[in-house]
N, C-alpha and C positions, 0 to 999 in steps of 0.2 A: 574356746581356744583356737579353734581350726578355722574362722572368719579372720582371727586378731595372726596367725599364720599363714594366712593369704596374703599380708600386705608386706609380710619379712622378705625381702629380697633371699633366693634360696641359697644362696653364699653364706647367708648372717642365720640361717637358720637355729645350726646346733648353738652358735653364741648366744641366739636368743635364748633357749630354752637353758641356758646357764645360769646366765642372766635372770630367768624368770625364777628358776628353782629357789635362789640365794631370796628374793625376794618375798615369793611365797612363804618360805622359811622365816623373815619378821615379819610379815603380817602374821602369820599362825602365831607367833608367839608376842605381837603386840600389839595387834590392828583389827581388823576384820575382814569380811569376803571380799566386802565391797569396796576397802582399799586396796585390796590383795588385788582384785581386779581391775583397779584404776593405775595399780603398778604394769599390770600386766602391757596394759593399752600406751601406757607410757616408754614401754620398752618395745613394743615392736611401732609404735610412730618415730621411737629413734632409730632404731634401725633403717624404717624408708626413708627417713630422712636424711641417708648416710652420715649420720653420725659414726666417728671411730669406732664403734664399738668392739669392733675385733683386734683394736690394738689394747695392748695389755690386760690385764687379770682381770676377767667377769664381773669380779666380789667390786671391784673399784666401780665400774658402770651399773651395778645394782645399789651401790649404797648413792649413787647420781638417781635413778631414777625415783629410790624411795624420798630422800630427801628431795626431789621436783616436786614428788606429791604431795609433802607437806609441806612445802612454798604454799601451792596451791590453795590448801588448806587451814593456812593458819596453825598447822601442830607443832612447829618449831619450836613460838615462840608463846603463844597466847599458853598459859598452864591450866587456864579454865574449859578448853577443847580435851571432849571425851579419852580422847585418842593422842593426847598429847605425848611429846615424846625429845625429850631437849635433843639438839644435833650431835653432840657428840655423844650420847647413847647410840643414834641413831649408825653414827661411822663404828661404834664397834659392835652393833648387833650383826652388821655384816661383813664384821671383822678387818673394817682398813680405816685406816688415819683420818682426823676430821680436814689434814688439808686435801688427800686425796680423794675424800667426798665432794667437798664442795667444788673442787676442781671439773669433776666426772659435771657433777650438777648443774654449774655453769654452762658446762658444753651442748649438755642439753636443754637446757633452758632458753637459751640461745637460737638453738638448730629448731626447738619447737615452740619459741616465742609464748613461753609459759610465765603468765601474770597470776597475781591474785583475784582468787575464783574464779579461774579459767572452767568455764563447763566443760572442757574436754575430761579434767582431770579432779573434778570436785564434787565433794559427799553430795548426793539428793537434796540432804534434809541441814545443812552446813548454817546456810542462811539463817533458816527459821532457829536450828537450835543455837544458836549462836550470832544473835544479832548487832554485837557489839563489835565484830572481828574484823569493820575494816578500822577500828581505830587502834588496835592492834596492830596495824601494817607498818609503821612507823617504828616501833618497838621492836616487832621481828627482824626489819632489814637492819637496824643497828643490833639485834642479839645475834644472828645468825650470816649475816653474810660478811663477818669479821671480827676477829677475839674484841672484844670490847678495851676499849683505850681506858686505860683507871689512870691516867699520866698524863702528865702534860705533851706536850708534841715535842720532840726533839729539837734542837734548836740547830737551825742550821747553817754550816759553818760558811761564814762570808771568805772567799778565796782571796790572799794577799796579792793587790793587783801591784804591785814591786817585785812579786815574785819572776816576776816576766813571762812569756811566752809556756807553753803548755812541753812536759817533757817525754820521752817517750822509754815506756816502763818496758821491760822484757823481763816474763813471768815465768818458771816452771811450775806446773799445774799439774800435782802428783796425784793418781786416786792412793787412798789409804783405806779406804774399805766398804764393802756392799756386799749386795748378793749376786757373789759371781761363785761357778762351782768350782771344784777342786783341779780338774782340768782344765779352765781358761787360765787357773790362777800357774800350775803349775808351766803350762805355756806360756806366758807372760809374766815373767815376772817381777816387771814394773810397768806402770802404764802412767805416763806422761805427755804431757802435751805443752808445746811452748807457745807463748800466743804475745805478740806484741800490740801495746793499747796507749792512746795519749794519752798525759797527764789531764785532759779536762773533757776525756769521758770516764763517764759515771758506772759504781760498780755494779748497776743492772746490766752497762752494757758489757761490761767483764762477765757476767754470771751468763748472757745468751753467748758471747765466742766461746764458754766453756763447753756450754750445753750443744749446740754445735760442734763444736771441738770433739767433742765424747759420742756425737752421732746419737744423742736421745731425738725422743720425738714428744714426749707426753711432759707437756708443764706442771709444777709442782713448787710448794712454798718452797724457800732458798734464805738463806742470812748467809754474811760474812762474821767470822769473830777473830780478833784482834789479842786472845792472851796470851796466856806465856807460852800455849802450844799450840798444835792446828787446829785440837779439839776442844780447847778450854771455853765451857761456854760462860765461865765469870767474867771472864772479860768485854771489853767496850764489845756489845754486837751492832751492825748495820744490816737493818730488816726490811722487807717488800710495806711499802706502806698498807697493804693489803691486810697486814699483820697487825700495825698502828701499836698501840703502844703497851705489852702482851701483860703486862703486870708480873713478868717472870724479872729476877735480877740475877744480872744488871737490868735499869732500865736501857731499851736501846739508844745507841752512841746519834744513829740516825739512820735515815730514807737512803737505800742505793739507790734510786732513784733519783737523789739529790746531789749525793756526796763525790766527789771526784779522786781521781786516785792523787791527782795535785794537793787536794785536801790531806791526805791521810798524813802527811811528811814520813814517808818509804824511805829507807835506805837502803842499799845494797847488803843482801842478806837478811832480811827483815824474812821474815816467813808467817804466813796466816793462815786459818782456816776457811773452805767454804763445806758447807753441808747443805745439800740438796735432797729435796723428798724426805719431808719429816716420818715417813710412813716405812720406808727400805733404806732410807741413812746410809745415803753414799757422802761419804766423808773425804775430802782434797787436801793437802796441805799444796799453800802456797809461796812460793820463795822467790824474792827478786832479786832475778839473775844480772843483771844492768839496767842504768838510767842514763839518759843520753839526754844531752841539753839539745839536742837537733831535732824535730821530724822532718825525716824524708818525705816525699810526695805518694802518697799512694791511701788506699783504704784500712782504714783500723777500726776496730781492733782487726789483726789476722794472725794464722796457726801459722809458727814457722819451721815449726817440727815436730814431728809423732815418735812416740816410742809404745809400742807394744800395741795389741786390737781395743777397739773400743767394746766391751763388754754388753753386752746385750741390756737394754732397759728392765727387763721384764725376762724371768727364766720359767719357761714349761720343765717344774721339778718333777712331773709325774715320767717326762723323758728320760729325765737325768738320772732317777733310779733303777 
């Protein structure tokens, strides 16, 4: 441990060692030494490699780092590996959401250009006991690096080019609930934000002026739903293609990605919901405040008014007690 703690930047220290704990904690209880310590080496290479890790909750960059090792590995998806262990076991062994796993995972994956059978990060004996796993890999990256599509692909909607020129929406974008404590709540209390966006950009680019808007930093799954309340999730949903096609119903409506807010046919007064971070469920209601057959000149989407602090992402509750 004290070799694999010389390479931690001494800023990322105690994070590592949070980090490492949560992780030792599923290998003990579903791995072994030798993965426990390829978690270990996985978490302080993210560290040097400044990866965020000191931005938001430990549990979420530990359940990144065990799930990198089972990239690695083959344990995601192959179910004839020893040590197999499906992904979403994986995100609540270490107690956070499977979009918040895979998100953390990505990042590291990324920052440490982690493949299948990477030696840095894979069993001794992987090969030999399991010589069948790279055909496997095909399987895994459709089991594991996105809910599996059981659906057709949303069809998506061709914009009416008689509708003319793109219009320009003005949005109030309420939060309705998170984890925020009693005293941000009672100091604030409404937290809004107005963001102006043309009719023919797309609700991905609506969900970043939000996320912006609210001063987050750490990306996470997101959908729009469209029922009879901000929260109704029977209604038409528009989901990150990331998510594809979830087998939940409704099936989704379509790709924000895709879909434009000229698409939606908005009226003045229409209200929607967004919910962001399937894991801490901060939930928005959305309401349109005006449609203007004009845009003016300038950049959109943009915030053209704040009401109340942007809540912190991420709450240190051991403070708050």
């Amino acid at each position: 441990m004290d070799k694999l703690l010389a390479r931690v930047p001494k800023a990322l220290r105690v994070r590592f060692h949070e980090i490492v704990a949560l992780t030792d904690k599923f290998c003990a209880a579903h791995w072994n030494n030798e993965l426990r310590d390829l978690c270990r080496a996985c978490a302080a290479d993210a560290c040097a490699a400044q990866v965020p890790v000191a931005s938001g909750q430990a549990a979420g960059w530990a359940s990144g780092v065990v799930y990198s090792v089972a990239y690695a590995n083959f344990l995601g998806g192959d179910r004839s590996q020893k040590f197999h262990v499906a992904p979403d076991d994986m995100a609540r062994g270490v107690g956070v959401s499977p979009a918040t796993m895979h998100n953390k995972a990505k990042a590291i994956r990324t920052a440490l250009d982690i493949d299948r059978f990477d030696p840095r990060y894979s069993l001794r004996q992987m090969k030999e006991d399991n010589p069948l796993s790279a055909m496997f890999a095909a399987f895994e990256q459709a089991l594991t690096s996105a809910p599996v599509p059981v659906r057709p692909r949303p069809a998506k909607k061709a914009r009416d080019k008689s509708a003319g020129p793109p219009r320009l929406y003005t949005l109030d974008v309420m939060l309705l609930s998170g984890p925020i404590t009693k005293a941000f709540a009672k100091k604030n209390r409404s937290v809004v934000r107005t963001i102006e966006i043309r009719g023919d950009q797309t609700l991905d680019a609506l969900h970043e002026a939000i996320f912006d808007a609210f001063d987050r930093e750490d990306a996470h799954m997101y959908e729009f739903q469209f029922g009879k309340g901000p929260m109704d999730p029977k209604g038409p949903r528009y989901v990150m293609p990331e998510a594809g096609n979830d087998g939940l119903d409704p099936a989704p409506a379509g790709f924000t990605t895709e879909t434009t807010l000229d698409d939606l046919g908005l009226k003045v007064g229409r209200q929607f919901g967004y919910w962001f971070d399937f894991g801490d469920d901060w939930h928005h209601q959305i309401g349109v405040v005006e449609i203007a057959d004009k845009v003016p000149k300038g950049k959109f989407p943009r915030v053209t008014k704040r009401v109340g602090e942007s809540p912190p992402q991420y709450i240190d509750w051991d403070e708050e007690e």
